[in-house]
Steps between C-alpha positions, in 0.01 A plus 500: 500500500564409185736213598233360771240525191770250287533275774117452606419371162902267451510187609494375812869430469597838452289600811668202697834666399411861590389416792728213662647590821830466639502046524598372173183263384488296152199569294301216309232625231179375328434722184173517284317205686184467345246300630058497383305533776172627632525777706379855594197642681308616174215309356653494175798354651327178641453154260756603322885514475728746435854518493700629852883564474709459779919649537629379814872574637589295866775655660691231658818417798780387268594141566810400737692248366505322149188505296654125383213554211226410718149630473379372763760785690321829364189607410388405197308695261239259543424586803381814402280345216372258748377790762336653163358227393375411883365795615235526159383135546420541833195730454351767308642807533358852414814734567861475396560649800421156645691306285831725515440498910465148479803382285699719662419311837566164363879588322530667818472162696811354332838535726685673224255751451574867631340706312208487196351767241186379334344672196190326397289679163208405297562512170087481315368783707623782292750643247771455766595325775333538813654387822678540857791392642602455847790487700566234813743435709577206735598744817194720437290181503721379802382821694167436458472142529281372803531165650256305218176349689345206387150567419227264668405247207050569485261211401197732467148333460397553187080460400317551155200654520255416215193807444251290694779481807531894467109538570479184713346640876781282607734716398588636813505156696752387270711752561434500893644195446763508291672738690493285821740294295772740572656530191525740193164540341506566154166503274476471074207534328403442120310769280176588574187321307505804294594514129849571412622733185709262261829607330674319195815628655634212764644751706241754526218194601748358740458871639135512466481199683715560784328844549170326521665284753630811695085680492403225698750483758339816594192347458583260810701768689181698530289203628805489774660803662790261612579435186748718299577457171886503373694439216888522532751269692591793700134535607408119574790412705464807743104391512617154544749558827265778629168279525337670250225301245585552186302457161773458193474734209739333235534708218871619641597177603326338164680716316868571625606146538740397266388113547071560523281301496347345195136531617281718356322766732208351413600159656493660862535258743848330236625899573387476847719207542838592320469797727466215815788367422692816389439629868568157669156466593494073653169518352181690416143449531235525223178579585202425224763467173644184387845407634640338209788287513862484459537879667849584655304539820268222721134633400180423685155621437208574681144608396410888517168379743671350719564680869775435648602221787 
């Protein structure tokens, strides 16, 4: 017991080495990689960085044949710094779990790779390190690989909704309507004509405001039973390829993207459309609000009184 206790908490190298099988595999190591990044599921943990330490050992085939000196014949520790480095940019992530899973997969994708243990910490979120590491293997990924499908590329139709729209007794024409378009429906809204608490804190108002957002996506779902309100990825494109009307709550989106968007909640419809083109939305519809220009979307308005043709 006493040896197992040793080797949970040695480096991964001396776990690759207690545990290698029978096939002779060379071993290439990243040690102490230290990157600042935000990460973790907490509140505290979010607008800010902290620092995340990563020890990676690759098991790899040992090359036939002369090396001749040339990199471009093994894999190179970059390789593992670049699946690091990868992997955080793409999005915000709350788990190391994630990450490890996910850097694992991409070292795992290189032809010399075999086998990799990942041990990912924090090192701000206590006296010691907290962490996990994993262990992957390119046959046990091998076994469970299914033939990759190609998911269906949606355009969903994407419409503002100003207050007035919300109330409008056309409400339910428009969507009558809409939905005879045969495509994704997805609905934002702004706040609510209601006073909003103010923060000195950037990160708390850009909360504040995203909540008040969020209050009156409910507001429209109750005007509609049709409409559902959802706020993950996860969520929006099962809505979107089961025919199901969606109204977007964006704090989680808002909020984990690692490249958001530099509106303010409180300029909805600029939200509204970084979110269009986010989702590949061709183009979205504003009804009563200004569409202002320069958007990463085409914009057209109409007025909240008028019924639809």
């Amino acid at each position: 017991m006493a040896s197992e206790i040793r080797l949970a908490f040695s480096h991964p190298t001396d776990r690759s080495e207690a545990t290698a099988e029978i096939e002779l595999l060379d071993r290439i190591s990243v040690r102490d990689h230290t990157v600042d990044v935000e990460i973790g599921a907490f509140q505290a943990e979010r607008g800010v960085t902290q620092r995340v330490c990563f020890n990676i050992v690759v098991e790899v085939r040992a090359l036939t044949g002369p090396i001749d000196d040339d990199v471009d014949r093994i894999l190179s520790y970059d390789k593992v710094t670049e699946a690091i480095g990868y992997e955080l940019a793409d999005e915000r992530l709350n788990l190391l779990e994630t990450v490890a899973e996910r850097v694992a997969e991409r070292i795992l994708n290189e032809p010399q790779a075999v086998r990799v243990f990942v041990r990912v910490e924090k090192l701000d979120r206590g006296p010691g390190a907290l962490g996990v590491e994993i262990v992957r293997s390119r046959a046990a990924a091998a076994s469970l690989a299914v033939e990759p499908v190609e998911p269906e590329v949606l355009h969903p139709k994407l419409v503002y909704l100003s207050n007035v729209a919300i109330v409008s007794p056309h409400l339910g024409e428009w969507i009558d309507q809409l939905v005879q378009l045969g495509r994704p429906l997805i609905f934002c809204v702004g706040p609510a004509n209601a006073p909003v608490p103010h923060s000195v804190h950037p990160l708390a108002q850009r909360r504040i405001d995203l909540l008040a957002i969020e209050q009156n996506a409910w507001v429209l779902a109750a005007h509609d039973a049709r409409c559902k309100v959802v706020e993950s990825r996860t969520e929006l494109d099962w809505a979107m390829r089961n025919g199901q009307i969606c109204v977007w709550a964006p704090s989680k989106i808002v909020l984990d993207a690692v490249d958001g968007p530099s509106a303010k909640g409180a300029d909805a419809v600029a939200l509204a459309s970084w979110f269009a083109a986010t989702f590949d939305a061709s183009d979205m519809l504003v009804i009563d609000d200004d569409a202002a220009i320069g958007k990463p979307v085409d914009l057209r308005s109409l007025p909240a009184d008028q019924a639809p043709r």
